[in-house]
N, C-alpha and C positions, 0 to 999 in steps of 0.2 A: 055475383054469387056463384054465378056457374064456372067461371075460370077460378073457383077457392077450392072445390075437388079437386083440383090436380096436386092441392099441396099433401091433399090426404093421404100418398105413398109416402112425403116425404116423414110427415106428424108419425106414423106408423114405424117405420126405421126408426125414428128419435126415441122414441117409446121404449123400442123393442133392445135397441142395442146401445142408449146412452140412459135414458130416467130409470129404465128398472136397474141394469145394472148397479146403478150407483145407490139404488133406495135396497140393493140389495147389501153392497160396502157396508152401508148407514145401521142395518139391521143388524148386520155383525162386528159393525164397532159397538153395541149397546148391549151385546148376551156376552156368557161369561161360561165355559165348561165348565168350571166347578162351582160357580154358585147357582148358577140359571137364572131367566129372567134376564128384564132390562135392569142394565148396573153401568156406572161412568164409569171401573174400575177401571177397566181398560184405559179411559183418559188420563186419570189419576196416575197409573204405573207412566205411563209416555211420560207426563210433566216431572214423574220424578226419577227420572231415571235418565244416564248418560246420555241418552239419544236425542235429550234435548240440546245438548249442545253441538253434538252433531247436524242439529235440522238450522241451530244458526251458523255452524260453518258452511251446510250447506247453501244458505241465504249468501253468506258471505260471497263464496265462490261465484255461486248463478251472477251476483250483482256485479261482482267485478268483467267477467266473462262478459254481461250485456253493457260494461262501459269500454272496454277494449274492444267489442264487434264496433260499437258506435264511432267511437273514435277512427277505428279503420275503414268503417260501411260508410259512412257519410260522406267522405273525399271521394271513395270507391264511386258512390250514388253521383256523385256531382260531373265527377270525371267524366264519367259514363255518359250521362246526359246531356253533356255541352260535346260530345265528341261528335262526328258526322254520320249521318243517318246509316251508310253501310257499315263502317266500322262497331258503331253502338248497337247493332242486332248482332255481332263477332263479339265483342265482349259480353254482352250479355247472356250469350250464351255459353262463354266459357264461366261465367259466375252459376250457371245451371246445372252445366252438363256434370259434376262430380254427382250431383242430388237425383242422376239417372243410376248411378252406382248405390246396391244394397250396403246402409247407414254402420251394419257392422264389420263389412268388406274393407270402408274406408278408414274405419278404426284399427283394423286389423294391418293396414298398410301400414298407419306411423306406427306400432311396435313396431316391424321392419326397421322403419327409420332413425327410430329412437333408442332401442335396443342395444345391449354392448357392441355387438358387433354388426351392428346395425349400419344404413347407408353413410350418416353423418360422421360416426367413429371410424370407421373405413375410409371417407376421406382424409379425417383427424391423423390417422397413422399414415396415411398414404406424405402428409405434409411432414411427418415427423413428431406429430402432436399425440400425447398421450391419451388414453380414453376417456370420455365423461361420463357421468354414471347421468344418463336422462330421463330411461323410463322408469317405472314406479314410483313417480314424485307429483308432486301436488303441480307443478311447471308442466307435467305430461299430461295431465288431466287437462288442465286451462288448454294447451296448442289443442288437444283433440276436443273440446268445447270450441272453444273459436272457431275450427276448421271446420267443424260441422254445422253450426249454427250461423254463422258470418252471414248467408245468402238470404237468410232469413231478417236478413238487418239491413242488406241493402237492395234489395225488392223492391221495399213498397216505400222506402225513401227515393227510389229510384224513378219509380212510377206519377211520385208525388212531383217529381221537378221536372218528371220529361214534361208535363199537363201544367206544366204551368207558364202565365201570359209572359213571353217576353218582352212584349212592349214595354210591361211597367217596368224593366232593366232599364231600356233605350227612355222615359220618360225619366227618370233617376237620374243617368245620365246627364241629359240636356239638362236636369236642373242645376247639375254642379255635384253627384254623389261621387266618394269614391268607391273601387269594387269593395274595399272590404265595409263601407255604411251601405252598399248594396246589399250586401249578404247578409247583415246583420237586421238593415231596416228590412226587407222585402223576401232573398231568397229561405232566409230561415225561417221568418215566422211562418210562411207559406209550404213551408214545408212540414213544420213541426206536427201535422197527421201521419205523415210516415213517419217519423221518428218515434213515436207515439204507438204505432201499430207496430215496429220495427224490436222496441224495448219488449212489448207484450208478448211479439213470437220467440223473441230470445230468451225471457228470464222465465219463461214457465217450462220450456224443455228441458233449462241449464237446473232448473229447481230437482226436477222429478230424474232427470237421468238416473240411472246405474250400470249402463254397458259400459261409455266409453272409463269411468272409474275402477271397472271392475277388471278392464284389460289394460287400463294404460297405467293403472292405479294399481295395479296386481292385488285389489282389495287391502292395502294398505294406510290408506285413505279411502274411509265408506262416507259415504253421502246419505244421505237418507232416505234416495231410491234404492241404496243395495240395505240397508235396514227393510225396508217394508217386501224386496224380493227375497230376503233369509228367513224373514218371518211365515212369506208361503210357501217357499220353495225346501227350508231347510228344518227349520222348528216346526214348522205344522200348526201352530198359532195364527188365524186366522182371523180370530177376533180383536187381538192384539197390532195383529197389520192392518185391519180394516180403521181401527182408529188413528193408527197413526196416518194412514192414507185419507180420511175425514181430516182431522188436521193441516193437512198437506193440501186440500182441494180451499179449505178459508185461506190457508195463504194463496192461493194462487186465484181466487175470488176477489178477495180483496186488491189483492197488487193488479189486476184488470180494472177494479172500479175504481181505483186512486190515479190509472191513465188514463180512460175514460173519460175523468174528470178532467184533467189536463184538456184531454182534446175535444173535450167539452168547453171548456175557458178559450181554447184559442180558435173557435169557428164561431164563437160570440164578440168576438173583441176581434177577429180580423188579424189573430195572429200572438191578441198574448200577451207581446214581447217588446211591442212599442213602445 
């Protein structure tokens, strides 16, 4: 009982700077300027109004982005962890060290890159090759999602396989496994908690962004974080952004408890996937 006061700074933060906020969202997705009072109207205008299909392209994008991190983060996670102990604290820290640079800095680099006369176009003419039009397209948006998110994909896959027994390899092995019924009977399911935690860090940022769309995107492709930043920033509708941001926190509720469940299934069964 006496080591539970210590958490009570932390209960107090949570309060102050995450439940009220959000019950404050909540109260102004539910008033209305002009009619007053609590009203769904606000829900109602979102569900009927183009921005819903904007919130499923933005699903679309987030989901593809966390299956192209996966696909890249997972080899990345592996590599990493079968390499030797000095090299693997060298990689791994070049997988960090971009994430010590400010998140809209690095955004700001690939316009640079992507740009007409950007670094890639400059080599393109430097060969003789005419220019490609790269930035302000939905392909600009996904490389600046990827690049920023990717570290968050292979972290905690990463973490999951450095800890884990290699004997049961060397036992697989001796029984007769190949590497790939290795990977598939033992390193995957044993890993499948990072992969797990891995999908949850990538598709809740790739959901809600509107930097990197707003500058690689030149706002030609809006996402439905730059919806709910136009709505405070630019209309002055507040109660209108607060619902769609209500909206936007059930998806991103649900899409954790539907992994959760996952990684609930595979530390009950040992993996899942046998």
């Amino acid at each position: 009982m006496r080591f539970k006061k210590l958490a009570y700074p932390y209960l107090f933060w949570i309060s102050i700077f995450i439940v009220v906020p959000l019950l404050m969202v909540l109260y102004y997705s539910l008033q209305s300027g002009e009619l007053g009072g609590l009203t769904l109207e606000n829900f109602r205008k979102f569900f009927t109004s183009i921005n819903l299909k904007v919130l499923f392209n933005s699903i679309k994008i987030a989901f593809s982005c966390t299956l192209i991190c996966l696909i890249i983060g997972y080899p990345m996670a592996y590599w990493i962890s079968q390499a030797p102990f000095k090299k693997r604290n060298i990689m791994i820290l070049l997988v960090i060290l971009p994430m010590w640079m400010n998140f809209l800095l690095r955004t700001y680099a690939w316009m640079n890159i992507l740009s007409t006369n950007g670094i890639i176009n400059s080599f393109l003419g430097f060969l003789g090759i005419d220019p490609v039009h790269l930035i302000y397209t939905k392909g600009a948006i996904m490389v600046g999602m990827v690049y920023n998110f990717l570290p968050f994909m292979i972290l905690p896959i990463y973490t999951v396989l450095d800890k884990m027994d290699k004997s049961l390899l060397e036992a697989a092995s001796d029984l007769g496994a190949t590497k790939i019924q290795s990977f598939w009977k033992i390193i995957f399911p044993m890993s499948f908690s990072g992969v797990i935690t891995g999908i949850t860090m990538v598709f809740i940022p790739a959901i809600s962004t509107f930097e990197i769309s707003a500058l690689l995107g030149g706002n030609k492709i809006n996402l439905i974080g730059n919806v709910v930043e136009n709505q405070y920033r630019v209309v002055g509708d507040w109660n209108y952004g607060s619902a769609i941001s209500m909206v936007l926190m059930a998806i991103i509720l649900a899409s954790m408890l539907i992994t959760n469940k996952f990684d609930d299934s595979d530390e009950k069964t040992g993996g899942g996937l046998w």
